[in-house]
MISE-298658 format. One line per 5 residues: number of its first residue (from 0); their letters; for each residue y, z, x of N, C-alpha, C. Coordinates in Angstrom, 2 decimals. Example, Ala and Ser with C-alpha at 12.3 -4.5 7.8 and 13.67 -1.06 7.14 Angstrom:
REM MISE-298658
0) AS) -5.69 7.80 13.19 -4.50 7.80 12.30 -3.30 7.80 13.20 ~ -2.25 7.08 12.85 -1.06 7.14 13.67 0.03 7.87 12.90
This chain:
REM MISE-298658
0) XXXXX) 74.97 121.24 105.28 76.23 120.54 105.11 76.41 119.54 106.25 ~ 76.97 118.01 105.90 76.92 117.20 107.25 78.03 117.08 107.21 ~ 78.85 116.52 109.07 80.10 116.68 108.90 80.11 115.18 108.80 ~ 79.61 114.16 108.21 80.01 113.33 108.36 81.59 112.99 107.56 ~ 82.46 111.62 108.25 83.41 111.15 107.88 83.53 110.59 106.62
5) XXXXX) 84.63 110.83 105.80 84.80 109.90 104.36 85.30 108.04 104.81 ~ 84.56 107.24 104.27 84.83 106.19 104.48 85.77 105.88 103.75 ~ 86.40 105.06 103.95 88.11 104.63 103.79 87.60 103.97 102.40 ~ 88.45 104.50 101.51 88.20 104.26 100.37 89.09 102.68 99.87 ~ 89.88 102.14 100.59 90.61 100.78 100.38 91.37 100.97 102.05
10) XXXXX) 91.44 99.49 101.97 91.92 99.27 102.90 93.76 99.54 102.86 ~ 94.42 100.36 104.04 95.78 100.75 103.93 96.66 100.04 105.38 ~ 98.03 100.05 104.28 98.90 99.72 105.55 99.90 100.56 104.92 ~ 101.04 100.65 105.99 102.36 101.31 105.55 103.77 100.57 106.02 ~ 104.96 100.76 105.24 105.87 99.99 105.59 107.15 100.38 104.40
15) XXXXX) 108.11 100.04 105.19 109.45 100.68 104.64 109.28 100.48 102.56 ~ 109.73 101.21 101.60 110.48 100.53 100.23 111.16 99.14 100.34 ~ 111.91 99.27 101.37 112.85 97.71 101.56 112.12 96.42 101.91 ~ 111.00 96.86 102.43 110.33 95.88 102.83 108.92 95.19 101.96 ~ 108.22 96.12 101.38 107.13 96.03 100.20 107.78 94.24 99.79
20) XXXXX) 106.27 93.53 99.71 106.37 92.60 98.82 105.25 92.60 98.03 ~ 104.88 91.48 96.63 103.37 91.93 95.98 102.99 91.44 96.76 ~ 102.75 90.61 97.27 101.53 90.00 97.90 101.06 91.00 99.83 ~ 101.82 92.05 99.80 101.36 93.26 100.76 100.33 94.19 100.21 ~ 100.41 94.29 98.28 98.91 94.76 98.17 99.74 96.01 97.15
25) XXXXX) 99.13 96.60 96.87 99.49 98.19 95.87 100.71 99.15 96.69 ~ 102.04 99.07 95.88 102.86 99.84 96.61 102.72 101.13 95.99 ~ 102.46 102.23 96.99 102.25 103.34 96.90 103.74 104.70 97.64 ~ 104.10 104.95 96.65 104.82 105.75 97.58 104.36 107.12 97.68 ~ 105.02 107.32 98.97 104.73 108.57 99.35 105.74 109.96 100.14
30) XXXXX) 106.95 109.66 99.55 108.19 110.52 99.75 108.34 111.74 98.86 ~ 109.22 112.47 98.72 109.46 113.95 97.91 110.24 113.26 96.82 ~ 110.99 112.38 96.91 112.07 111.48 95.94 112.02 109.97 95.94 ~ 112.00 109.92 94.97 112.02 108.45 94.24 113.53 107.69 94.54 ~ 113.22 106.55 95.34 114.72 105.81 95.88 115.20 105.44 94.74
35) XXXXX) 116.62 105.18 94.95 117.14 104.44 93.40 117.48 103.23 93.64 ~ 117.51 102.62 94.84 117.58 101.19 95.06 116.15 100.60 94.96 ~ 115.18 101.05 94.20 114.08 100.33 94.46 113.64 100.04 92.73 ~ 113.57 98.32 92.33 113.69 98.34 90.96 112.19 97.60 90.58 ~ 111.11 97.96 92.06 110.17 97.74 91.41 109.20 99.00 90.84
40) XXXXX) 108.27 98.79 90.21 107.21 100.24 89.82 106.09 100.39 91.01 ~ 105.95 101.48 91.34 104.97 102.03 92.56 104.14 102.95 91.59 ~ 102.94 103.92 92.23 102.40 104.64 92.32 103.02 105.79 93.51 ~ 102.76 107.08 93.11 103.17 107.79 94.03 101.79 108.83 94.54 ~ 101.34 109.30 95.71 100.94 109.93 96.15 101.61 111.34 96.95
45) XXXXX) 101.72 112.08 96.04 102.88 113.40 96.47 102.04 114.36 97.51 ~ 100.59 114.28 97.37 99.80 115.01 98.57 99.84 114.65 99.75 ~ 100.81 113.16 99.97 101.17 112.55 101.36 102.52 112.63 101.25 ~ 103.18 113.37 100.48 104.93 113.76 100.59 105.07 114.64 101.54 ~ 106.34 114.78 102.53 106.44 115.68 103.25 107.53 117.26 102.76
50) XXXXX) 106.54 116.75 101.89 107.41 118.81 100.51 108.44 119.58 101.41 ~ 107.65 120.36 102.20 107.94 121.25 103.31 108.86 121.49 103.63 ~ 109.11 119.75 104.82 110.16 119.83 105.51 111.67 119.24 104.43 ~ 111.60 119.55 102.86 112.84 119.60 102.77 112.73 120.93 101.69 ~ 112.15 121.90 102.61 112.35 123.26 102.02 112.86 123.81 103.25
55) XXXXX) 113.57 125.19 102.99 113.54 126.38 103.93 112.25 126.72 104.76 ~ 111.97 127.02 105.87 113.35 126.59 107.06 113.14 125.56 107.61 ~ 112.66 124.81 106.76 112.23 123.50 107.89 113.85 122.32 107.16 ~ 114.14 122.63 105.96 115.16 121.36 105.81 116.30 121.52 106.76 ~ 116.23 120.51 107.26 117.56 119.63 108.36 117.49 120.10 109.52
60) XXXXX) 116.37 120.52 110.02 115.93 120.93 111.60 116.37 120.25 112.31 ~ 115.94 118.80 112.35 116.11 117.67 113.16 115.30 118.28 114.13 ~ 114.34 118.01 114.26 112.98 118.51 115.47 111.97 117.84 115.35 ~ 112.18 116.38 115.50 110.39 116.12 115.52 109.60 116.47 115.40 ~ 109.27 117.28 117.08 107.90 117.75 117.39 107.62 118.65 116.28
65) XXXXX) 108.50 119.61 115.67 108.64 120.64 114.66 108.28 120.32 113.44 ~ 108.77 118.94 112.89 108.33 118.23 111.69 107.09 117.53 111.61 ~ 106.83 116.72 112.86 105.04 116.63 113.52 104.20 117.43 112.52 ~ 104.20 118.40 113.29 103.37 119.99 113.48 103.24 120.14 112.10 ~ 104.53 120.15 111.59 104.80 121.15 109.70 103.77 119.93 108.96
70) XXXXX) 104.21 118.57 108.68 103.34 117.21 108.61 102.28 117.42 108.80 ~ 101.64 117.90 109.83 99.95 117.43 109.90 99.37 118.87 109.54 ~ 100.32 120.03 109.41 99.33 121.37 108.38 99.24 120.78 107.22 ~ 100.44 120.11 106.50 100.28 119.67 104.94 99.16 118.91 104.83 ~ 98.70 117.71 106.00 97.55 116.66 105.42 96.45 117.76 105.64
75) XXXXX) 96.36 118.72 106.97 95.16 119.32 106.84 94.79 120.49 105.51 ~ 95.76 120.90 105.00 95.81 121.82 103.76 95.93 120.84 102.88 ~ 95.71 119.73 102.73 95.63 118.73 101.27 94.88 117.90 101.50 ~ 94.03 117.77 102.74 93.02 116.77 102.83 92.25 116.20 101.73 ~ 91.57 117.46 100.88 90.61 116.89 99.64 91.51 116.39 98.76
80) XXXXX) 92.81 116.55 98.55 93.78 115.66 97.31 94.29 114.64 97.80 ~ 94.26 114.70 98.98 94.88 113.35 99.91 93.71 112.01 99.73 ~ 92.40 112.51 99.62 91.22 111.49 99.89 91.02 111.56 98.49 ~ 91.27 112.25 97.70 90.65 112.13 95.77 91.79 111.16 95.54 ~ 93.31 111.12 95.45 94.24 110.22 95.35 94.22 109.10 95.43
85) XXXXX) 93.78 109.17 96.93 93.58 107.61 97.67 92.26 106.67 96.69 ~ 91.28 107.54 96.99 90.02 106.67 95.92 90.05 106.72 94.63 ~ 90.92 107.21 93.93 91.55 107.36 92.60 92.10 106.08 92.59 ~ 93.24 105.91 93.27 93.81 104.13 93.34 93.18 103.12 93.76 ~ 92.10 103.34 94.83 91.28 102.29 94.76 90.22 101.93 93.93
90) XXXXX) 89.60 102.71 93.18 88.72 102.87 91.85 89.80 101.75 90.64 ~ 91.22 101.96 90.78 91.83 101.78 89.49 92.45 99.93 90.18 ~ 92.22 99.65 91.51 92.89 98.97 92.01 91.94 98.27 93.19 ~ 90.73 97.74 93.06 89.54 97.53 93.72 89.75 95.98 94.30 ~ 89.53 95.82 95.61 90.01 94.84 96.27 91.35 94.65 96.26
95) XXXXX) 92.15 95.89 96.56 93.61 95.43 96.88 94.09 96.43 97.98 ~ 94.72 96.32 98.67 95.66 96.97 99.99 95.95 98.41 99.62 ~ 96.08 99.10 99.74 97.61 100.43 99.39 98.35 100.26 100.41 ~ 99.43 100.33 100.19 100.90 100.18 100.68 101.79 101.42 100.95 ~ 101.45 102.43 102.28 101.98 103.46 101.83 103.48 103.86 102.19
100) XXXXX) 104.44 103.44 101.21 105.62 103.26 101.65 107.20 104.62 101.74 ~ 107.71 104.70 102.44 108.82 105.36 102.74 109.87 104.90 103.38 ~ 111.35 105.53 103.63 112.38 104.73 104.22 112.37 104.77 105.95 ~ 111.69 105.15 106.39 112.57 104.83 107.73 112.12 103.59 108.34 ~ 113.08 103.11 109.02 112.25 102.11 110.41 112.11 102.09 111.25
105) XXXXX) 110.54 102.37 111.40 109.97 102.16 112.34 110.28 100.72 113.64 ~ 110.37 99.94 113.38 110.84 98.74 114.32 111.80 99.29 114.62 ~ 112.99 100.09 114.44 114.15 100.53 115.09 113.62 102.03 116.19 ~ 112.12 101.99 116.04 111.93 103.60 116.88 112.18 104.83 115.56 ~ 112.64 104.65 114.84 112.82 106.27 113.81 111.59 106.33 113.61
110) XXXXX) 111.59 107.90 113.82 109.68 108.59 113.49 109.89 108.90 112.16 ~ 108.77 108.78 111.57 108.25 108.47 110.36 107.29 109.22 109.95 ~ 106.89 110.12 108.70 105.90 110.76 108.17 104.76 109.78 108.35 ~ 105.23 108.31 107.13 103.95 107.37 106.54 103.19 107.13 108.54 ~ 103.49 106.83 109.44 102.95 106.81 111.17 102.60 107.86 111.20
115) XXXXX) 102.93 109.02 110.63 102.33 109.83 111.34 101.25 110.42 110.51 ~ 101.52 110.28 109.32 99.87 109.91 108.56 98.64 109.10 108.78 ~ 99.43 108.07 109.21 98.63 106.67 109.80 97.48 107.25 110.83 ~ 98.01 107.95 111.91 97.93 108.38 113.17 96.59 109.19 112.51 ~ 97.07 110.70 111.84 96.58 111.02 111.45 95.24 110.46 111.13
120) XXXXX) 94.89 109.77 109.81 93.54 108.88 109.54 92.97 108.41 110.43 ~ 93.87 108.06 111.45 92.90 106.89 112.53 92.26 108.43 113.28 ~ 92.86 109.72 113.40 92.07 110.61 114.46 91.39 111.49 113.42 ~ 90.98 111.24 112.39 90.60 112.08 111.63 88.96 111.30 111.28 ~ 89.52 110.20 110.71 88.29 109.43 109.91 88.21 108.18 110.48
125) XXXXX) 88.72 107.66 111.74 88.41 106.15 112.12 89.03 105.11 111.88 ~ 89.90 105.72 110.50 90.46 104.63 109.60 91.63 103.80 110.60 ~ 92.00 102.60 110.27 92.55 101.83 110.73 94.23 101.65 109.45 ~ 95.33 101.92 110.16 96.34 101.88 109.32 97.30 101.42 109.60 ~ 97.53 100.01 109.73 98.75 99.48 110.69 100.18 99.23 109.52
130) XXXXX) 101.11 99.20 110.43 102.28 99.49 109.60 102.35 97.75 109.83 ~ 103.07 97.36 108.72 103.13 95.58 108.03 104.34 95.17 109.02 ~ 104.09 93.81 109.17 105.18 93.28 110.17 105.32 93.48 111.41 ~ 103.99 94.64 111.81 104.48 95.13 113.29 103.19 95.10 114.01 ~ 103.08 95.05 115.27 101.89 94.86 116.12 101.38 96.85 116.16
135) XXXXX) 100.16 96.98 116.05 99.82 98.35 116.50 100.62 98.86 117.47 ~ 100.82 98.58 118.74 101.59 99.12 119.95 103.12 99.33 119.70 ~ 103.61 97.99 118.49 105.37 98.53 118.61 105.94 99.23 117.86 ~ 104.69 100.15 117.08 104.88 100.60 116.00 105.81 101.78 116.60 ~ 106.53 102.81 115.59 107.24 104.21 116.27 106.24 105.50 116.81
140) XXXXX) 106.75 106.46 117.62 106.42 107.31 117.26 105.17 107.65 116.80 ~ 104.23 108.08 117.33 102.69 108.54 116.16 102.23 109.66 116.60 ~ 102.84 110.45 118.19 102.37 111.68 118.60 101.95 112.49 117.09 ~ 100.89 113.02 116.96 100.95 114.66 116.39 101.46 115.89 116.93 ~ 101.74 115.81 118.42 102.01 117.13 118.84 102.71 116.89 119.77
């Protein structure tokens, strides 16, 4: 068995619902709920939803570091549906972006699942995942731990 890395199956960025335009590439969401201010059509990736933390006992902690932690067991316990998903949309969507979008903003500092997924990929597989509109460095928040 080799451990080698899965190569990035399309190239990804991430960035608020409010902000998605087409020409940013395949909007993908990736929240527990579908916004209702949003009247365009996405794709959803629910193996990058953060389920969990709006179950018992993790809903309304308000704990970062706590939601961190709960966050990066889900990608490591969904890794193989997280990477079948992803190349599922790029198979169906070949030469285009994924867009992996949720509400917070980041430019205001609010920590964010889609960053801390980001984070995630880049220490996992190399991958490169910059959030749209923003320089790597001013992005929020990306600790795992």
């Amino acid at each position: 068995m080799t451990d080698s890395k899965p190569a990035q199956p399309m190239p990804l960025a991430t960035s608020r619902y409010q902000n998605w335009r087409p020409e940013h590439g395949i909007p993908i969401g990736i929240t527990v709920g579908r916004p209702r201010f949003v009247r365009y059509e996405f794709l959803r990736v629910s193996s990058l939803a953060p389920h969990e933390l709006f179950k018992p006992p993790y809903k309304d902690i308000d704990d970062i570091p706590v939601e961190r932690q709960v966050y990066r067991e889900r990608l490591v316990t969904h890794r193989e549906e997280i990477l079948a998903d992803l190349t599922a949309i790029a198979q169906a969507h070949p030469d285009q972006t994924g867009v992996l979008l949720c509400f917070e903003d980041v430019n205001k500092g609010e920590a964010c699942h889609r960053r801390w997924a980001a984070k995630w990929f880049e220490e996992e597989y190399g991958w490169t995942v910059p959030e749209l509109g923003t320089e790597p460095a001013k992005t929020a928040d990306t600790t795992l731990f």
